[in-house]
N, C-alpha and C positions, 0 to 999 in steps of 0.2 A: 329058787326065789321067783322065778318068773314062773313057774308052775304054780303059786299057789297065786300069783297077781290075776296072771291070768283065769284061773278056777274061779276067784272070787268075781273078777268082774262078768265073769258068763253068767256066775248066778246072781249077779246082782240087776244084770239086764233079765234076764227070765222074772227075777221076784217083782223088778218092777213092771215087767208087763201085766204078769197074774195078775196085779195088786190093783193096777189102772183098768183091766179087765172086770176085775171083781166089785169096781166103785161103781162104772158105769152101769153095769147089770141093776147094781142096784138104784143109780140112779135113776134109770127107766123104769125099774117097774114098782120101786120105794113099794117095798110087799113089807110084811110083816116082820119076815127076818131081818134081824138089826146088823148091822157093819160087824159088828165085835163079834157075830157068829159066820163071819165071811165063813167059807171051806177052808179050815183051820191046813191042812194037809198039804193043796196046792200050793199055801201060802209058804209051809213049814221046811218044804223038802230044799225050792232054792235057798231060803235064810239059811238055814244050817250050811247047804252048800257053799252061801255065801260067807260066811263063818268060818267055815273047813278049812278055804284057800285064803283066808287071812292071818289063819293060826299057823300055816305053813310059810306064807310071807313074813309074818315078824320073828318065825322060831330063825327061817333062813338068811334073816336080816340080821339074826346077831349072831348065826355058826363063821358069819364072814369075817366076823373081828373075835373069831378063836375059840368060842365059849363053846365047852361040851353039846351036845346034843339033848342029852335029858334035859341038863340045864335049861338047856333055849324054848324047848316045850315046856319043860315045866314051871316056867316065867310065858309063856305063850298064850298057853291053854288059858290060865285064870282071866288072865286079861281077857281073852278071847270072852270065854262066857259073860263075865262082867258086864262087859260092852256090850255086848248081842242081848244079853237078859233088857239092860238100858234102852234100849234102843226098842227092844219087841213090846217094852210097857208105854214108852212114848207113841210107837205107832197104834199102838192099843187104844189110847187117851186122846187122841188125835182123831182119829176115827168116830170115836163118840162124841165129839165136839162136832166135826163134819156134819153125823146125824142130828143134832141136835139144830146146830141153827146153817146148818148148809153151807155153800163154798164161801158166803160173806163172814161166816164167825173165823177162817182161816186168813182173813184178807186182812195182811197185818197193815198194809199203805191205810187201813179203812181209822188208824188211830194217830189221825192227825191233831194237832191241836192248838 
């Protein structure tokens, strides 16, 4: 259990740094390539990473209270992708908003009223 907490939080420090590295670039030189073609690959390796060691924290969160093994992955895994798929088209659609009207279209304090 603590093997997959911890897998997961290393890749989820690495994803976020890729990911704060890869806006900036782009911030600076706002070139022609758009956000949603970041380097798919830098991006992918820790997400999945960060994925892997979550799929292993919840299969080993429920071997504790008895439940087979298959079992525990195989209620693991789906969730797992689920979520990660979730999450990879939010960061997706978020990213294209960023481009679109810059740090002020994320600036939710900016919908006052």
């Amino acid at each position: 259990m603590s093997a997959g907490l911890l897998a997961g939080m290393a890749s989820g420090v690495a994803f976020e740094a890729t990911l704060k590295q890869s806006v900036q670039q782009w911030s600076k030189n706002r070139s022609t390539r758009t956000l949603a073609n970041l380097p798919r690959l830098q991006l992918v390796i820790p997400f999945l990473g960060m994925a892997g060691g979550i799929c292993v924290f919840l299969a080993s969160g429920m071997e504790i209270f008895g439940f087979p093994k298959l079992l525990c992955y195989a209620l693991a895994l789906p969730l797992t992708v689920l979520t990660g798929w979730l999450v990879w088209t939010q960061l997706g659609k978020l990213l294209i908003e960023l481009e679109r009207g810059g740090s002020q279209a994320l600036d939710l304090d900016s919908f006052e009223q």
